[in-house]
VOROTI-568063 format. One record per residue: z, x, y of N, C-alpha, C in turn; residue in one letter. Coordinates in nm, 2 decimals. Each point is the difference from the previous one (the first is absolute). Last residue first. Example, Ala and Ser with C-alpha at 12.3 -4.5 7.8 and 13.67 -1.06 7.14 Angstrom:
2
(node (0.71, 1.28, -0.22), (0.00, 0.09, 0.11), (0.08, -0.08, 0.11), "s")
(node (-0.01, 0.03, -0.57), (0.00, -0.09, 0.12), (0.00, 0.09, 0.12), "a")
//
This chain:
199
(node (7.42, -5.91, 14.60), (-0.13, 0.04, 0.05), (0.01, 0.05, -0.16), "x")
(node (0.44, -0.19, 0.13), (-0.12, -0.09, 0.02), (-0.17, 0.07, -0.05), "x")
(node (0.38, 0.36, 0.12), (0.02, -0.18, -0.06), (-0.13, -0.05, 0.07), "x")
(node (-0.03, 0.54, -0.07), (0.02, -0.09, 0.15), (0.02, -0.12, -0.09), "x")
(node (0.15, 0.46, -0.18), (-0.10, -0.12, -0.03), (0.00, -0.08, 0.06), "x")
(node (0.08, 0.54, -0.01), (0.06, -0.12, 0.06), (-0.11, -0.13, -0.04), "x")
(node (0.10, 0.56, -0.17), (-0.11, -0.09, 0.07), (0.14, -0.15, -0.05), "x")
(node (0.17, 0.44, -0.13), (-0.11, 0.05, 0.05), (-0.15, -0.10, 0.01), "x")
(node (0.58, 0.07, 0.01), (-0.12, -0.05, 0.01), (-0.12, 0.09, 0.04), "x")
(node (0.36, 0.18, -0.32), (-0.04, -0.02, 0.06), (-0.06, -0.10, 0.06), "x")
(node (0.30, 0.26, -0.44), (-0.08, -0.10, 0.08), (0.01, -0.03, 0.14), "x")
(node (0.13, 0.47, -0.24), (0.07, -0.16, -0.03), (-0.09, -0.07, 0.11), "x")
(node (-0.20, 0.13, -0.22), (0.13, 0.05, -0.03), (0.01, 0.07, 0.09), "x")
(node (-0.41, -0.38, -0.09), (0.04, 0.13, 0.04), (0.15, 0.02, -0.04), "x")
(node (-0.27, -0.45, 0.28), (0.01, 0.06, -0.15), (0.04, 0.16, 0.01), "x")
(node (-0.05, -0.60, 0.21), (0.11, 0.18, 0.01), (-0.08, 0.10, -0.12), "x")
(node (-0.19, -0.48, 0.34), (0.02, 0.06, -0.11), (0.05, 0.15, 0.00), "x")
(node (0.14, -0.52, 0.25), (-0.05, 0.14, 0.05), (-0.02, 0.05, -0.19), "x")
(node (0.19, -0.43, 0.24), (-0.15, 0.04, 0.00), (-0.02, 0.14, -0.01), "x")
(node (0.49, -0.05, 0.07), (-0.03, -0.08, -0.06), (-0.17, 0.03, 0.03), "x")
(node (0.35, 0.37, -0.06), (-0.08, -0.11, 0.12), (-0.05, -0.09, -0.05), "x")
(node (0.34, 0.38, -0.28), (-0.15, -0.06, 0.08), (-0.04, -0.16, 0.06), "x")
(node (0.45, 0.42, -0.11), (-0.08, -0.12, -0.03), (-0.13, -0.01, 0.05), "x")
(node (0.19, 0.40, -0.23), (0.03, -0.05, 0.14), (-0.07, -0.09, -0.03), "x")
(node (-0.05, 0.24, -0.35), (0.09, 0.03, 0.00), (0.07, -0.07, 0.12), "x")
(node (-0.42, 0.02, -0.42), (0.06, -0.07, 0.18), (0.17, 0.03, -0.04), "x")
(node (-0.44, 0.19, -0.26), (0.14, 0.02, -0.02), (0.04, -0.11, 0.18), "x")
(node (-0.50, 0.03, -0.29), (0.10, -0.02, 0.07), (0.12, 0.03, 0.00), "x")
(node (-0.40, -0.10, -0.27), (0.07, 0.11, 0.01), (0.09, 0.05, 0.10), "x")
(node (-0.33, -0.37, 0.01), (-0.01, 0.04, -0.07), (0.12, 0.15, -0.02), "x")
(node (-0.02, -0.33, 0.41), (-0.09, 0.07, -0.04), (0.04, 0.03, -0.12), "x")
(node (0.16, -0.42, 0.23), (0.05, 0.19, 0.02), (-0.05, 0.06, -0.10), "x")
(node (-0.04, -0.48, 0.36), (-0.09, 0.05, -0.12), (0.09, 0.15, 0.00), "x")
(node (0.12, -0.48, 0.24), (-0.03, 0.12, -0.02), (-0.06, 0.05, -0.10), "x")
(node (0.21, -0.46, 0.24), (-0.14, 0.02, -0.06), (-0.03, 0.20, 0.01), "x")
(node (0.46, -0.14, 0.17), (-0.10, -0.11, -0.06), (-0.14, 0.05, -0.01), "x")
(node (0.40, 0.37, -0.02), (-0.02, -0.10, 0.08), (-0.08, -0.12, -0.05), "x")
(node (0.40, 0.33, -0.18), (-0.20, 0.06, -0.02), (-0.04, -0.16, 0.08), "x")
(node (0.48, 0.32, -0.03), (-0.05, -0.10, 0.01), (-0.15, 0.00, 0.00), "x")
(node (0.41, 0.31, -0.25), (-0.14, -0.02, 0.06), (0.00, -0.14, 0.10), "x")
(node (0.40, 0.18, -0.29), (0.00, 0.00, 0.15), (-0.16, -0.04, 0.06), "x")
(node (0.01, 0.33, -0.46), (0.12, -0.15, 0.08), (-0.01, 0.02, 0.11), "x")
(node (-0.46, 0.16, -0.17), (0.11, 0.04, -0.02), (0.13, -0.12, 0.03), "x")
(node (-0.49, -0.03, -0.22), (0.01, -0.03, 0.14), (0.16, 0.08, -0.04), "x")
(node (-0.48, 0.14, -0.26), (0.14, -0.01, 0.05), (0.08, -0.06, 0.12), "x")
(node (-0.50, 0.01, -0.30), (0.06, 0.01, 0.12), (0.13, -0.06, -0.05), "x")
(node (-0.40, -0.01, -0.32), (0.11, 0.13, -0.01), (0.06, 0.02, 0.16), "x")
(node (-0.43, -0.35, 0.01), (0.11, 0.09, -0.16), (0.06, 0.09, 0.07), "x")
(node (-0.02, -0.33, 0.39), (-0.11, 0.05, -0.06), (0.09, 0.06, -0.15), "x")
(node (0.10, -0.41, 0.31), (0.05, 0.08, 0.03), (-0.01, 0.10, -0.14), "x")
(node (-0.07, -0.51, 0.36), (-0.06, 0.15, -0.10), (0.07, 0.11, -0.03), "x")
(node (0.12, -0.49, 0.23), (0.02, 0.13, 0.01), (-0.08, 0.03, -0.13), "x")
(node (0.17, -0.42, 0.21), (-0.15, 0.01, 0.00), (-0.02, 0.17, 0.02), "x")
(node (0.49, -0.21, 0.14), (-0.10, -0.01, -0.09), (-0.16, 0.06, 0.06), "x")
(node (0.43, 0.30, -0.01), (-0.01, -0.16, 0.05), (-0.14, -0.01, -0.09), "x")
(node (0.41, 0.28, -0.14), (-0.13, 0.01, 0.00), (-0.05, -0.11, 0.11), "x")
(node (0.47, 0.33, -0.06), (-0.06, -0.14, 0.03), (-0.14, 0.03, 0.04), "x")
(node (0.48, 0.23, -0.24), (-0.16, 0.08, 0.03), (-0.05, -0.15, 0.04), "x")
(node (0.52, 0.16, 0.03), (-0.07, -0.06, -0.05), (-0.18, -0.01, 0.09), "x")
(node (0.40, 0.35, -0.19), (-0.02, -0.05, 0.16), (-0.16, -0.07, -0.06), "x")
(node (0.49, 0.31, -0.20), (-0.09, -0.09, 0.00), (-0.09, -0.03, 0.13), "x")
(node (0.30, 0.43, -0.30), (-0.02, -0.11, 0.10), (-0.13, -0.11, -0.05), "x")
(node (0.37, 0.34, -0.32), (-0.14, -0.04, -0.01), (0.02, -0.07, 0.17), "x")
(node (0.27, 0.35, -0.30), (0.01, -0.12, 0.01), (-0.18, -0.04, 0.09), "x")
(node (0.20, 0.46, -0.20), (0.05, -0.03, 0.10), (-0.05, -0.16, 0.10), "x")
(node (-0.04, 0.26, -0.46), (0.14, -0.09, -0.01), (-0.02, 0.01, 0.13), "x")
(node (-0.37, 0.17, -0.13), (0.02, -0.13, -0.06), (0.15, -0.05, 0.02), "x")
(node (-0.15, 0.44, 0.19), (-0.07, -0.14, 0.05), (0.06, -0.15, -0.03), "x")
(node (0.36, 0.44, -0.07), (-0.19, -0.07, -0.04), (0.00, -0.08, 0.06), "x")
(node (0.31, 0.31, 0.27), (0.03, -0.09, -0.15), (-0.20, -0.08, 0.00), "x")
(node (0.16, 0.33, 0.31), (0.09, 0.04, -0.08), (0.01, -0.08, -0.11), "x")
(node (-0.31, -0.07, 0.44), (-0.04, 0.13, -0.12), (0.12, 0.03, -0.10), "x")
(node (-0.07, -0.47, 0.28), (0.09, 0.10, -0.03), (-0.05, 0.11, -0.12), "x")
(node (-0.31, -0.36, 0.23), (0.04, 0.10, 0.07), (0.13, 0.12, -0.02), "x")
(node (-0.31, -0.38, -0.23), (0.06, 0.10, -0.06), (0.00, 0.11, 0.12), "x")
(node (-0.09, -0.54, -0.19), (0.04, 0.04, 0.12), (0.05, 0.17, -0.07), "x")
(node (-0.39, -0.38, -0.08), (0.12, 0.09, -0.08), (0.05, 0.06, 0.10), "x")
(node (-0.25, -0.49, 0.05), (0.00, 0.16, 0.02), (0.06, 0.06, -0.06), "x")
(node (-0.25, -0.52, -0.01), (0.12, 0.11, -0.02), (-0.08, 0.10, -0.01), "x")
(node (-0.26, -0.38, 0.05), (0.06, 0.01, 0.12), (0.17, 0.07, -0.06), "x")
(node (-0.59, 0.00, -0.09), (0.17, 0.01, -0.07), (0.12, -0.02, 0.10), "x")
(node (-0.53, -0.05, -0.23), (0.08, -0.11, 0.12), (0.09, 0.08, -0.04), "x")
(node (-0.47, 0.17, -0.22), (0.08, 0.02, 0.05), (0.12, -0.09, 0.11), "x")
(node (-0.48, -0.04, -0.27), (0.01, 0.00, 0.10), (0.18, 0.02, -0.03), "x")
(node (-0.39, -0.02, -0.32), (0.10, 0.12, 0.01), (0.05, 0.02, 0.13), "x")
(node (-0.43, -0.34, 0.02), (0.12, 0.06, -0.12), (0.05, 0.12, 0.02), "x")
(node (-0.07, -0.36, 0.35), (-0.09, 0.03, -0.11), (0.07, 0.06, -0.07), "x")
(node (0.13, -0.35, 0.31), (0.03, 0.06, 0.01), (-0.07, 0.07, -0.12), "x")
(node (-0.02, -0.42, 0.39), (-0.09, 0.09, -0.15), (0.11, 0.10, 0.01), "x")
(node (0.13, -0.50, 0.24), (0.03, 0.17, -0.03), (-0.09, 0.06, -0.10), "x")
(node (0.09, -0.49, 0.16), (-0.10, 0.04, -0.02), (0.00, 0.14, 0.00), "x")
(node (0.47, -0.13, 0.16), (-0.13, -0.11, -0.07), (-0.18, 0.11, 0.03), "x")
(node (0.50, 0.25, 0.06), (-0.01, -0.11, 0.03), (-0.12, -0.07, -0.09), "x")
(node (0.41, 0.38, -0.11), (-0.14, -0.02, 0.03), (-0.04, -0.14, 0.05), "x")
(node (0.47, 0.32, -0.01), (-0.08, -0.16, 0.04), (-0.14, 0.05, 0.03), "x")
(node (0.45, 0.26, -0.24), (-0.12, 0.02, 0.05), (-0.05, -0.14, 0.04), "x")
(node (0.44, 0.40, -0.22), (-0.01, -0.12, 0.11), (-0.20, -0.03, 0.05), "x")
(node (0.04, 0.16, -0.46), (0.04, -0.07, 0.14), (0.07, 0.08, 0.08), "x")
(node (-0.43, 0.11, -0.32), (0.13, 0.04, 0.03), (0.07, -0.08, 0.11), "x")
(node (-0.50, 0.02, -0.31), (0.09, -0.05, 0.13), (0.16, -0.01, -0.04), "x")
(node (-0.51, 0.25, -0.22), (0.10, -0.02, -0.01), (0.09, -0.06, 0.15), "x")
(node (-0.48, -0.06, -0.34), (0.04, 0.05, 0.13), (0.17, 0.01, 0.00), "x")
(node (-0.41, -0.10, -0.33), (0.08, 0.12, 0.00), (0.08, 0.04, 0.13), "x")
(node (-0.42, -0.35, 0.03), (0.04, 0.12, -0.10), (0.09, 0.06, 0.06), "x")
(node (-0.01, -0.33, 0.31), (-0.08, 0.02, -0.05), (0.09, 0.09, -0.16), "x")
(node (0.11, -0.46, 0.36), (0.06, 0.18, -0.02), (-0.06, 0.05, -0.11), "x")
(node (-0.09, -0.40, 0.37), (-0.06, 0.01, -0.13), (0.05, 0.14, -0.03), "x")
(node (0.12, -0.48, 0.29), (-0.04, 0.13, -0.03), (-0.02, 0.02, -0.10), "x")
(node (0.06, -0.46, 0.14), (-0.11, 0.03, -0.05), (-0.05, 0.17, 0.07), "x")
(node (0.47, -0.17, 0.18), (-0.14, -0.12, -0.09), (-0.12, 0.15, 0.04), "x")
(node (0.55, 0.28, 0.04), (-0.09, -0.15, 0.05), (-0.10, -0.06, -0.09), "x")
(node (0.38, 0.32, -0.13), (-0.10, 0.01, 0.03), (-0.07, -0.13, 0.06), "x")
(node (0.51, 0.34, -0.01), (-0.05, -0.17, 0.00), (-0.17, 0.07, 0.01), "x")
(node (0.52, 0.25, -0.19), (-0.18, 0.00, 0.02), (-0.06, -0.16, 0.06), "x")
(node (0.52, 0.27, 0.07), (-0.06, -0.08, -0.03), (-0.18, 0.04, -0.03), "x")
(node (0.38, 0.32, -0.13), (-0.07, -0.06, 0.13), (-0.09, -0.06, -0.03), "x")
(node (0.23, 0.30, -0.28), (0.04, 0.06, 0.13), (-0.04, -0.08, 0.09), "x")
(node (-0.19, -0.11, -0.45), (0.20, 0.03, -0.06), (0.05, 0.06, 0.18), "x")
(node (-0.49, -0.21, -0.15), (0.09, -0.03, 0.14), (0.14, 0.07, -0.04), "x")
(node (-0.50, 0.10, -0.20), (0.09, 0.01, -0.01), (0.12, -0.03, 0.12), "x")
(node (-0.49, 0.02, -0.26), (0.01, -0.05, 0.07), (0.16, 0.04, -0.02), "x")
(node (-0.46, 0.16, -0.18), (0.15, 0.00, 0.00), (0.02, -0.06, 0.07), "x")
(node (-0.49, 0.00, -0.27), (0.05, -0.02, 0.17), (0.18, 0.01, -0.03), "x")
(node (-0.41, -0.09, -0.33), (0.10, 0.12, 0.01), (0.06, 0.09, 0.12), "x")
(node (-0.33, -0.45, -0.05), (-0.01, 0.09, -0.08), (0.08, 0.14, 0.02), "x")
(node (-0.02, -0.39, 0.38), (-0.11, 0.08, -0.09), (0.07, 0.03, -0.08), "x")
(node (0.11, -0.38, 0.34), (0.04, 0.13, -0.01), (-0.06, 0.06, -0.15), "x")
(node (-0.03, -0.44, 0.40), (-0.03, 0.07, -0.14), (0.03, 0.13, -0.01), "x")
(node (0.02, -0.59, 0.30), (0.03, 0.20, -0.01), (-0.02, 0.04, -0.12), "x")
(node (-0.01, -0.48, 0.12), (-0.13, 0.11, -0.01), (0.04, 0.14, 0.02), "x")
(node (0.42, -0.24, 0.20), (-0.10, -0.09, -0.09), (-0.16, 0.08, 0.00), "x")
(node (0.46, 0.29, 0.14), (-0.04, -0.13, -0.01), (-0.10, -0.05, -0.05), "x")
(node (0.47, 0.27, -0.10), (-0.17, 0.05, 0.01), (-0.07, -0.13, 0.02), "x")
(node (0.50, 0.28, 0.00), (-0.05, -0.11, -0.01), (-0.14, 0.02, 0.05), "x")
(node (0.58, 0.20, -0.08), (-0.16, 0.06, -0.01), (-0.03, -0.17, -0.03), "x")
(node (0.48, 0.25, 0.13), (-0.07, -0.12, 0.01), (-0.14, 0.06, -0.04), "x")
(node (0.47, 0.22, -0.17), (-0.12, -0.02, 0.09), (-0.08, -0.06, 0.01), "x")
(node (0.28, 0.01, -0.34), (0.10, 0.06, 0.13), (-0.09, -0.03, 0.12), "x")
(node (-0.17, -0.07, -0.46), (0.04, -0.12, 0.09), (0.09, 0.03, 0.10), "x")
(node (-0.42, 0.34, -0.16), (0.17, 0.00, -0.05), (0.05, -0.16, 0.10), "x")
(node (-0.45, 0.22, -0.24), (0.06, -0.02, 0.11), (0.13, -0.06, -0.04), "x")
(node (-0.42, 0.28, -0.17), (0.14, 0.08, -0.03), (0.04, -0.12, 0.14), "x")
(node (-0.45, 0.02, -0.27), (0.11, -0.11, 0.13), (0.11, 0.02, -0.07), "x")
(node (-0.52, 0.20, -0.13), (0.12, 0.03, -0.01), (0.13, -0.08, 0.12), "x")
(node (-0.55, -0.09, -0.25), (0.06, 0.00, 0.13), (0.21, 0.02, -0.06), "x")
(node (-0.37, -0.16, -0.26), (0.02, 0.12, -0.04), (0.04, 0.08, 0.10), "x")
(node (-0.13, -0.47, -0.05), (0.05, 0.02, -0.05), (0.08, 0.17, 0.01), "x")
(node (-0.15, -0.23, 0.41), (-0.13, 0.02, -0.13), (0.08, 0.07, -0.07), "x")
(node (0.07, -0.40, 0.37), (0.08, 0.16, -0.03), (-0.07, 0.00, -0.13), "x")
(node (-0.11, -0.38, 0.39), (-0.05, 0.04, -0.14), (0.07, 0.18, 0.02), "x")
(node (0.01, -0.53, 0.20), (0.08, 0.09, 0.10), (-0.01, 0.08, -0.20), "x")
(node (-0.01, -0.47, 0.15), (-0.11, 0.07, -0.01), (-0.01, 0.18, 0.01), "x")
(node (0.31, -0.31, 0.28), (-0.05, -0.06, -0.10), (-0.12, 0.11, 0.00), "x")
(node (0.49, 0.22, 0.13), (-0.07, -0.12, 0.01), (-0.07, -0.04, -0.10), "x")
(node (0.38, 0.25, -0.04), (-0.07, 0.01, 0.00), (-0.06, -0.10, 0.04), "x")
(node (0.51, 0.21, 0.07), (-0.08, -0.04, 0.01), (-0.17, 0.00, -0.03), "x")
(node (0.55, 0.08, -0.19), (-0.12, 0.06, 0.07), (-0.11, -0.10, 0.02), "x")
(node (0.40, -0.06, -0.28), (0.05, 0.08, 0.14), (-0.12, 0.00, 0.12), "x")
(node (-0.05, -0.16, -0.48), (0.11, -0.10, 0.07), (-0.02, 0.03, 0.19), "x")
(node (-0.17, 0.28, -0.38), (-0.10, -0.10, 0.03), (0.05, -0.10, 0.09), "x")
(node (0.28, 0.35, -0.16), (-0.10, 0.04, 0.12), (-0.11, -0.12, 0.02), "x")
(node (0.31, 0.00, -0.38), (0.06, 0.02, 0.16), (-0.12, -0.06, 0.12), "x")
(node (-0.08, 0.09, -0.51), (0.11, -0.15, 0.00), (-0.01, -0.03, 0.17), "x")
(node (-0.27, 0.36, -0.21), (-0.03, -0.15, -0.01), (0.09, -0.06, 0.05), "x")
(node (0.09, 0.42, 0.16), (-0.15, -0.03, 0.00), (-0.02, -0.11, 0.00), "x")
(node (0.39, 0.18, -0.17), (0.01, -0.02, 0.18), (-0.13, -0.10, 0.02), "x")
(node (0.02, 0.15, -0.44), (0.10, -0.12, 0.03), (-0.01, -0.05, 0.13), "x")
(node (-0.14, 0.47, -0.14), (-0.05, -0.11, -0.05), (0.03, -0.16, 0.03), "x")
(node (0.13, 0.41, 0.30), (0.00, -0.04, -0.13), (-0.04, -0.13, -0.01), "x")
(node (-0.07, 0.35, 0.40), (0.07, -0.13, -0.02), (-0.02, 0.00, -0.15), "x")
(node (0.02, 0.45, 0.23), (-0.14, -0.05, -0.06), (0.15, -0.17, -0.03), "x")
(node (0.17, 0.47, 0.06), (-0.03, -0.05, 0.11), (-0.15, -0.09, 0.00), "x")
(node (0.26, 0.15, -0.38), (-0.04, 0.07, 0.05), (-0.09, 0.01, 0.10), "x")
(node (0.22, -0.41, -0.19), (-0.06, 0.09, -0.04), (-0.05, 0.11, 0.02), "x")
(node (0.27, -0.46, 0.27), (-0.12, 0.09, -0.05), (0.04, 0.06, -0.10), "x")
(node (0.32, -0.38, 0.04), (-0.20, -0.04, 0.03), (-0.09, 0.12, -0.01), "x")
(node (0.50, 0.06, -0.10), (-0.08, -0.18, -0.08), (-0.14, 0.04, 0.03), "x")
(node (0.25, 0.37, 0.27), (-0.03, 0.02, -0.13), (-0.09, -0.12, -0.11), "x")
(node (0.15, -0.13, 0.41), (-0.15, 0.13, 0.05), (-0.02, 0.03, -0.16), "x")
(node (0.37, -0.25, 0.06), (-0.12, -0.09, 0.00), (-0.06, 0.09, -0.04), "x")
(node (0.36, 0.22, 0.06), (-0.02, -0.08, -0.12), (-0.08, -0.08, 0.00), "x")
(node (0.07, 0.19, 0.38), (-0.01, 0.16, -0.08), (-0.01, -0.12, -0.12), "x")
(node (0.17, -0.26, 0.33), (-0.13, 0.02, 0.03), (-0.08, 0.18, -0.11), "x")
(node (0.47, -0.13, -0.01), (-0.08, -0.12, -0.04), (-0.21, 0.02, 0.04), "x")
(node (0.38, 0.28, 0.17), (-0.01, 0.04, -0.18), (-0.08, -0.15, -0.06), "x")
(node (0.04, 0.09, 0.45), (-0.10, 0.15, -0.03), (0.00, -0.02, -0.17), "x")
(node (0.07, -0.40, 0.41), (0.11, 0.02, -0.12), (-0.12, 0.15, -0.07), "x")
(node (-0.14, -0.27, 0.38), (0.13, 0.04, 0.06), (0.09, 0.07, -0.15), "x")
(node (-0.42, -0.21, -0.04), (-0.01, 0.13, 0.08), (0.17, 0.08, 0.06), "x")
(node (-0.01, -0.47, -0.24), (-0.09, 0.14, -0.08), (-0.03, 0.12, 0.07), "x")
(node (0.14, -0.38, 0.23), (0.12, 0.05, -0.05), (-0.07, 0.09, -0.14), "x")
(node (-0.29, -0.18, 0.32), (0.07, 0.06, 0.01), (0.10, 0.04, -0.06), "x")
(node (-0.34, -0.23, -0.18), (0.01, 0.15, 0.03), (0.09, 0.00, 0.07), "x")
(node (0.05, -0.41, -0.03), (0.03, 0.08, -0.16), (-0.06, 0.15, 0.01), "x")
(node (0.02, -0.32, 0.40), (0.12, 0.03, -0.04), (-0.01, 0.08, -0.15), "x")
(node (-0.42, -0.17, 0.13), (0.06, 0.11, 0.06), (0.13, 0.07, 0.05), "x")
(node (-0.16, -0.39, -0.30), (-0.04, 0.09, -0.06), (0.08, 0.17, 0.13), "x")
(node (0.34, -0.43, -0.08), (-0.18, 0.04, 0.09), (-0.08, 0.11, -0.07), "x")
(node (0.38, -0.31, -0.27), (0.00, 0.12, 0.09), (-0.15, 0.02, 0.04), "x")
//
């Protein structure tokens, strides 16, 4: 049987797919097992390619995640694909403590500093008659291109695009895309200067 003949008939069945979810997570966190046995199978790492022990990887083999060769992720960084894929391209660098939420494509050579924010889910809570929390979640996938900066403690929201070679300021909330050569900063971010290529 094809692999993509076997989700399907997993997604098609509520009481079979309800009994995996139960096998594999834990209070929405993959289990032990997922981790070593699965996920090394599923997912993609390139060569060289350094996660610093104490980095949290809530990823789930439902969802594709993959990192390419010389990439690095810091010291107590979450990373989490359970709503959407994560891909990171060669030789980025996801600093201290940052957190990425899929759906998201970071490209190659990416700084991202610390306590930098990726999320590409929302809480959907337009019905005032029932909580937030039971009113399900959207998505909309956040795309870094390469050769991007992107300062401590800045937020990109879902849906962002952030163009080739940009810089977004330190503290940042981006909420609308940005231009490729351009630097953003502020809440919600702005351009506020253009980097001529080449010069």
């Amino acid at each position: 049987m094809k692999l993509s003949a076997l989700k399907q008939q997993i997604n098609n069945s509520p009481r079979l797919k309800q009994r995996l979810h139960r096998l594999m997570f834990q209070h929405g966190r993959p289990r032990s097992w997922v981790k070593w046995l699965l996920n090394p199978w599923v997912f993609q790492y390139g060569k060289r390619v350094v996660i610093r022990r104490r980095s949290v990887l809530n990823l789930s083999p439902n969802n594709p995640f993959s990192i390419g060769d010389n990439s690095r992720i810091e010291e107590f960084c979450v990373l989490d694909n359970g709503v959407g894929e994560i891909s990171i391209g060669n030789e980025t660098l996801i600093g201290l403590r940052c957190t990425l939420i899929g759906p998201l494509r970071i490209g190659s050579q990416v700084i991202l500093a610390q306590n930098v924010v990726l999320s590409g889910l929302n809480h959907c809570y337009q019905d005032t008659t029932q909580p937030i929390i039971k009113q399900g979640i959207t998505t909309a996938t956040i795309i870094i291109d390469d050769d991007v900066w992107i300062g401590a403690n800045a937020v990109i929201t879902a849906g962002v695009h952030i163009g080739k070679h940009c810089v977004v300021a330190a503290g940042s909330i981006v909420t609308k895309d940005v231009p490729p050569y351009s630097v953003v900063a502020g809440n919600p971010a702005r351009v506020i200067k253009y980097i001529e290529p080449n010069k």
